[in-house]
N, CA, C and O atoms as a GROMACS GRO file, in nm:
protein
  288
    1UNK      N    1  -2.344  10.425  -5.975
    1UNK     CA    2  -2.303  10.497  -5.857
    1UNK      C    3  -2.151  10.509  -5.860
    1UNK      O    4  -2.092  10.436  -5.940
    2UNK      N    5  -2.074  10.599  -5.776
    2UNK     CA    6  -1.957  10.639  -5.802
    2UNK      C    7  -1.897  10.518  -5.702
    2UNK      O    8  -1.948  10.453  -5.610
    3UNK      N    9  -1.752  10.521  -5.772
    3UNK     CA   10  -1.699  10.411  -5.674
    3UNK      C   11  -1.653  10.453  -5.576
    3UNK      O   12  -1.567  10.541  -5.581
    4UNK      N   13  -1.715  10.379  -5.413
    4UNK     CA   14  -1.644  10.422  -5.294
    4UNK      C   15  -1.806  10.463  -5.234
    4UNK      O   16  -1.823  10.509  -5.121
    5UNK      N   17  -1.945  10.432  -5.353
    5UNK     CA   18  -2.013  10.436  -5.274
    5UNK      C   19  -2.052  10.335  -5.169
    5UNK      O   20  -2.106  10.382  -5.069
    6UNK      N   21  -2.042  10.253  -5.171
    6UNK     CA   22  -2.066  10.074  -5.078
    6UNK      C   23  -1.971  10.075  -4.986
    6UNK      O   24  -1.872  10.128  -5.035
    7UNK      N   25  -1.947  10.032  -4.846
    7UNK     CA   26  -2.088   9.982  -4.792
    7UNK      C   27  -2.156  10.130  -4.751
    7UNK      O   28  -2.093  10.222  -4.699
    8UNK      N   29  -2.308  10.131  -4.787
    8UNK     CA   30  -2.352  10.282  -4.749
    8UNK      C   31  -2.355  10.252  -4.619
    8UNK      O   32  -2.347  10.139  -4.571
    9UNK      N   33  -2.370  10.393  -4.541
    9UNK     CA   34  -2.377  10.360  -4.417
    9UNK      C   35  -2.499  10.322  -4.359
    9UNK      O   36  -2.599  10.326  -4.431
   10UNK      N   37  -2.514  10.268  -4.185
   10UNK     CA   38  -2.609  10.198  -4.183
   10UNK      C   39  -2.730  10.247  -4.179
   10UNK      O   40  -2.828  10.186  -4.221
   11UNK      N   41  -2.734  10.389  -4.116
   11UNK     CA   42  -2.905  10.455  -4.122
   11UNK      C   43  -2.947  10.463  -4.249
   11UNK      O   44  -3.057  10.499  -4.290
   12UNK      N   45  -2.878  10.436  -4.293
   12UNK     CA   46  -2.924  10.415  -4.531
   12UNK      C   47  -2.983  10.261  -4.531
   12UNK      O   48  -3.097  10.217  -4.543
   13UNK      N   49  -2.865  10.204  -4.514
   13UNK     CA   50  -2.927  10.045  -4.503
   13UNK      C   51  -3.040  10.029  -4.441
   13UNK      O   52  -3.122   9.950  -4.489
   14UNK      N   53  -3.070  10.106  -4.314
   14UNK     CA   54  -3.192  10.086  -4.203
   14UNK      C   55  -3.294  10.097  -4.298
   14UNK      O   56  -3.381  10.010  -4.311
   15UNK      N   57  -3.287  10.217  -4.378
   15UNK     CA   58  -3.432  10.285  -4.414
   15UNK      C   59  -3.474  10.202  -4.530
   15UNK      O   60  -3.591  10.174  -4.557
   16UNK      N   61  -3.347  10.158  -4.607
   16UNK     CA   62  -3.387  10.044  -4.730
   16UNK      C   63  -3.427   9.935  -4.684
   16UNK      O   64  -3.505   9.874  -4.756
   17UNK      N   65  -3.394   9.876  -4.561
   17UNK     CA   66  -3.485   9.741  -4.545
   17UNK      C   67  -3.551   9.789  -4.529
   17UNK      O   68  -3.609   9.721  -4.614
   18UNK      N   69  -3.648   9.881  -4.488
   18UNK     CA   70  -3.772   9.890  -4.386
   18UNK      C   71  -3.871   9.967  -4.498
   18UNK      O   72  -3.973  10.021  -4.456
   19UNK      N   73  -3.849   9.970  -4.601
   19UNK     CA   74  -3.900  10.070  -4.693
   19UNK      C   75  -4.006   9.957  -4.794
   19UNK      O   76  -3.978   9.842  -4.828
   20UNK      N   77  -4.143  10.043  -4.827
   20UNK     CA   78  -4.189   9.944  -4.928
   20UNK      C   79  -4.176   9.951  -5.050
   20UNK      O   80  -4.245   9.883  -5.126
   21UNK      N   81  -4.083  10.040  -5.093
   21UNK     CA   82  -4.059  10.077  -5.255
   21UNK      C   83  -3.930  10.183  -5.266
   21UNK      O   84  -3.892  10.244  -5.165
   22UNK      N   85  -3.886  10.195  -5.354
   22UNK     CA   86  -3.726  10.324  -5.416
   22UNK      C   87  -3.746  10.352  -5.531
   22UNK      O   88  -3.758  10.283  -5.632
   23UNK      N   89  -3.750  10.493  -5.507
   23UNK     CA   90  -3.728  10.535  -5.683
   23UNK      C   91  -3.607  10.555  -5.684
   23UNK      O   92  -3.549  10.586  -5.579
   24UNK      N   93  -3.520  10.538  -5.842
   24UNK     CA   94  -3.415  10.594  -5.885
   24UNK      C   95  -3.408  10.684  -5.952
   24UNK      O   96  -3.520  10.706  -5.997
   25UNK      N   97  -3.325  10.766  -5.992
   25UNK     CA   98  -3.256  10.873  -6.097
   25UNK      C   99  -3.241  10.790  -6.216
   25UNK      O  100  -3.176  10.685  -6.216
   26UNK      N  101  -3.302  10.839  -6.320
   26UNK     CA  102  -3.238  10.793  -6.453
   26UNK      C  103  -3.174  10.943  -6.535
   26UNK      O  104  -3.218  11.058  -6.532
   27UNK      N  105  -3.044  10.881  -6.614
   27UNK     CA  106  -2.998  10.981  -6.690
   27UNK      C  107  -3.084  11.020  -6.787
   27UNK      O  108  -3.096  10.936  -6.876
   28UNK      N  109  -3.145  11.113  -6.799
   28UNK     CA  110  -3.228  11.176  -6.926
   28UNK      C  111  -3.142  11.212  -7.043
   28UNK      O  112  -3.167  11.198  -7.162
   29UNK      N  113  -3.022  11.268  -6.978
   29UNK     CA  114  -2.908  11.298  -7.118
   29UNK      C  115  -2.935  11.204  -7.231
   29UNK      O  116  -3.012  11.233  -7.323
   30UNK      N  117  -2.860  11.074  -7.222
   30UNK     CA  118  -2.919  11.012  -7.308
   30UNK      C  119  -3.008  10.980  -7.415
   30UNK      O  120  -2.989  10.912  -7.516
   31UNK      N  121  -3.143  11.064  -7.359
   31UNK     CA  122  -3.267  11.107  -7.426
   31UNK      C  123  -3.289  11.206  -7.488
   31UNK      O  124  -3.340  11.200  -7.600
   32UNK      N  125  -3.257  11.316  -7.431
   32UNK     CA  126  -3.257  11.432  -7.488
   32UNK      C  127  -3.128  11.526  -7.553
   32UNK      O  128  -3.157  11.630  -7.611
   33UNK      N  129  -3.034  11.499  -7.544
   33UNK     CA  130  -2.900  11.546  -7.632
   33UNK      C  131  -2.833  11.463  -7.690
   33UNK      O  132  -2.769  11.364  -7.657
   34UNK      N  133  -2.863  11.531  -7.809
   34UNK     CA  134  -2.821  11.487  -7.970
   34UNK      C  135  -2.718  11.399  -7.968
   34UNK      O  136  -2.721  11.298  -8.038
   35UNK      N  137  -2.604  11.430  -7.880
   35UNK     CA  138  -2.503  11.375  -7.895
   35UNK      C  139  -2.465  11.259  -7.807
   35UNK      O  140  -2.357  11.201  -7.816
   36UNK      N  141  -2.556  11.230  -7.725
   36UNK     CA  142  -2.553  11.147  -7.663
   36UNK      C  143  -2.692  11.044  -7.665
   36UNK      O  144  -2.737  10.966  -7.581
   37UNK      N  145  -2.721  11.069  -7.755
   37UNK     CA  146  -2.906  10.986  -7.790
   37UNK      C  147  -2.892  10.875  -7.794
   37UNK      O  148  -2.862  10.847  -7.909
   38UNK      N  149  -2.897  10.758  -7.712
   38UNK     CA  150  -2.970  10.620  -7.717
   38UNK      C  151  -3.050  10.550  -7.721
   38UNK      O  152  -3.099  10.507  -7.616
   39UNK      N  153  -3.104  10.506  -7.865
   39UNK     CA  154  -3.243  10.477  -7.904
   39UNK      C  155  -3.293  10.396  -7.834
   39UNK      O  156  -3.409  10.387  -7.796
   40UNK      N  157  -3.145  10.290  -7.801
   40UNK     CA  158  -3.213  10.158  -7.692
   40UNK      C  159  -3.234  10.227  -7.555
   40UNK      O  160  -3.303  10.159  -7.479
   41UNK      N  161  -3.195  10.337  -7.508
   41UNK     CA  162  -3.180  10.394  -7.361
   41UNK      C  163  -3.371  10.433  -7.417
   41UNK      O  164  -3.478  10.406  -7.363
   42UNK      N  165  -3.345  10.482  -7.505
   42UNK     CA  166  -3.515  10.574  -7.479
   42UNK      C  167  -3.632  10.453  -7.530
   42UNK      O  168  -3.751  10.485  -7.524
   43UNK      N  169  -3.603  10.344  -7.568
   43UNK     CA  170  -3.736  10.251  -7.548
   43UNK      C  171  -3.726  10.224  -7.463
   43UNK      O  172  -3.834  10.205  -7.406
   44UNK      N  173  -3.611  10.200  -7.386
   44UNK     CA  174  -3.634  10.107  -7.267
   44UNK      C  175  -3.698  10.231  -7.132
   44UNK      O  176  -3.789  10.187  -7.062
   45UNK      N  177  -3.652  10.362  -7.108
   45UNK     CA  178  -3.715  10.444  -7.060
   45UNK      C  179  -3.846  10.484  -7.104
   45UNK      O  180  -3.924  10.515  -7.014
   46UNK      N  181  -3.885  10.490  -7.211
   46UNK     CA  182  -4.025  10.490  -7.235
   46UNK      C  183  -4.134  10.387  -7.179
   46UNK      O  184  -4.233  10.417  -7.112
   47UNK      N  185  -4.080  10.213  -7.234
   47UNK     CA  186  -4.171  10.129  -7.158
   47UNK      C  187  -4.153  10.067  -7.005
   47UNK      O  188  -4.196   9.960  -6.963
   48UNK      N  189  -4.085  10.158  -6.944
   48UNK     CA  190  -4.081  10.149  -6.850
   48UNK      C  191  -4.180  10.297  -6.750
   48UNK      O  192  -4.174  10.336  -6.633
   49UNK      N  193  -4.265  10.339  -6.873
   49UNK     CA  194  -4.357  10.479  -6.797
   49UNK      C  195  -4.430  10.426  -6.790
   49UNK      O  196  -4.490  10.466  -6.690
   50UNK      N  197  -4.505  10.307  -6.854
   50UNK     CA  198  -4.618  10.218  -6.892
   50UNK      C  199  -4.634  10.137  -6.813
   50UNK      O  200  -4.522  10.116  -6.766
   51UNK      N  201  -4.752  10.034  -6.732
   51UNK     CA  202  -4.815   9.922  -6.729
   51UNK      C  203  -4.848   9.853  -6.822
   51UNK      O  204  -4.929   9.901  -6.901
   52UNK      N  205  -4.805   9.740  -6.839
   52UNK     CA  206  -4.766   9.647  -6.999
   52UNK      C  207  -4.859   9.552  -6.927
   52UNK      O  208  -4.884   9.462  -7.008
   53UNK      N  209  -4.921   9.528  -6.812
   53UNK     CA  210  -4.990   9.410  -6.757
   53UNK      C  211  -5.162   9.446  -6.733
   53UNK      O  212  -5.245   9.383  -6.667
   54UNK      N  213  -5.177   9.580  -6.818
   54UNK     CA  214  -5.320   9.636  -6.800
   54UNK      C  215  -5.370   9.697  -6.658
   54UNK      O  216  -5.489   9.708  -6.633
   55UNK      N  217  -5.301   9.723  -6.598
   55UNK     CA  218  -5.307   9.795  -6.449
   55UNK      C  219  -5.285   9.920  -6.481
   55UNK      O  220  -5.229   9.954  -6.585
   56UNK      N  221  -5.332  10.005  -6.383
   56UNK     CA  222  -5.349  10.169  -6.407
   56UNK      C  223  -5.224  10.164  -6.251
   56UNK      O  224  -5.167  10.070  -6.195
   57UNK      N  225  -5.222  10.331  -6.226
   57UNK     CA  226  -5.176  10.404  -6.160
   57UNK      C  227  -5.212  10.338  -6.005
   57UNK      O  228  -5.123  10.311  -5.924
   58UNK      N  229  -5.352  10.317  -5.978
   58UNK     CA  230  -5.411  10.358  -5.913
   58UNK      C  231  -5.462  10.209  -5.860
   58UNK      O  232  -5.552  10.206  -5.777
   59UNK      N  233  -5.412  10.103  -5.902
   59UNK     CA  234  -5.412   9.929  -5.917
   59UNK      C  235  -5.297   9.916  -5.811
   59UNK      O  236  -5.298   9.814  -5.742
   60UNK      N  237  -5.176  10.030  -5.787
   60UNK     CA  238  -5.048  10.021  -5.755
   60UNK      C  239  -4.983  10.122  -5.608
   60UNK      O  240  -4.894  10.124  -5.522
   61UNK      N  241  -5.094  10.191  -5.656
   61UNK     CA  242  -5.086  10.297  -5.483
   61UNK      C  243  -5.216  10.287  -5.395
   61UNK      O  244  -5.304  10.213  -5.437
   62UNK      N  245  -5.237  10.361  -5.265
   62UNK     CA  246  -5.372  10.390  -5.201
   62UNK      C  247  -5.412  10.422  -5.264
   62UNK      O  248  -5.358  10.422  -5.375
   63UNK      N  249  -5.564  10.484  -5.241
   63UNK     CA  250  -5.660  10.544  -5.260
   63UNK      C  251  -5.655  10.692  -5.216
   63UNK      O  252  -5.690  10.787  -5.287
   64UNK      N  253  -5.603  10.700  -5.077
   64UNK     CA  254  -5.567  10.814  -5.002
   64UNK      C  255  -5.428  10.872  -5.109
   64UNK      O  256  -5.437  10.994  -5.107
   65UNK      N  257  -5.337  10.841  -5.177
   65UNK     CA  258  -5.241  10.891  -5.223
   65UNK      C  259  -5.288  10.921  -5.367
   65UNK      O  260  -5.247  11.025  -5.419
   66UNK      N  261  -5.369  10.842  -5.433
   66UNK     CA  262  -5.408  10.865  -5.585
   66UNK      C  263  -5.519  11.026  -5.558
   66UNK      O  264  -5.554  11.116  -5.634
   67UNK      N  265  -5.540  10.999  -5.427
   67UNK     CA  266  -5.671  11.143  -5.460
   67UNK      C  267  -5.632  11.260  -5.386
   67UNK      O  268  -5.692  11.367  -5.378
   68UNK      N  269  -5.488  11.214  -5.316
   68UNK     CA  270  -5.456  11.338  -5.227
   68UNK      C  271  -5.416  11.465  -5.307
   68UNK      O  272  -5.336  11.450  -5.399
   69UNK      N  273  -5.470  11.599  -5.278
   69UNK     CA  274  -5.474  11.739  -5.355
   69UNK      C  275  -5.300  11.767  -5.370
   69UNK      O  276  -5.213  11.770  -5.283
   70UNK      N  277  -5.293  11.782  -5.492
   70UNK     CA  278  -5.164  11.831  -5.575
   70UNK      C  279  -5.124  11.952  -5.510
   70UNK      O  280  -5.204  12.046  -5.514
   71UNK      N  281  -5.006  11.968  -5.445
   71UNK     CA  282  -4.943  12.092  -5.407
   71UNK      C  283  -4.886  12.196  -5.497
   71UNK      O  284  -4.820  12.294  -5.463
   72UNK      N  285  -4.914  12.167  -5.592
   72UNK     CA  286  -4.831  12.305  -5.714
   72UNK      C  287  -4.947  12.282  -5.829
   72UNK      O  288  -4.945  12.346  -5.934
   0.00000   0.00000   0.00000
């Protein structure tokens, strides 16, 4: 994050305590241009698409969210 992001403000803080999960942004650059390719960036982004503990998708969300109809 850029510096000067901290302390976020508090309706940010609010919603992060109260939240049961966050996704982040990962740089894909890394992955996909030549010139910036990190082999260790792309294993570690790869096994991190995976369940390494034998759990599916669907071990990890509702039921109502795994079957809810795809909008696109």
């Amino acid at each position: 994050m850029p510096e000067g992001t901290y302390p976020l403000p508090d309706y940010i803080e609010e919603v992060y305590a109260n939240c049961d999960g966050i996704a982040v942004e990962y740089d894909t650059e890394k992955l996909t241009d030549p010139e910036q390719l990190d082999m260790a960036a792309a294993q570690e982004y790869s096994a991190a698409l995976v369940y390494s503990d034998g759990s599916t998708l669907p071990d990890h969300i509702s039921e109502e969210t795994y079957t809810v109809e795809k909008l696109y």
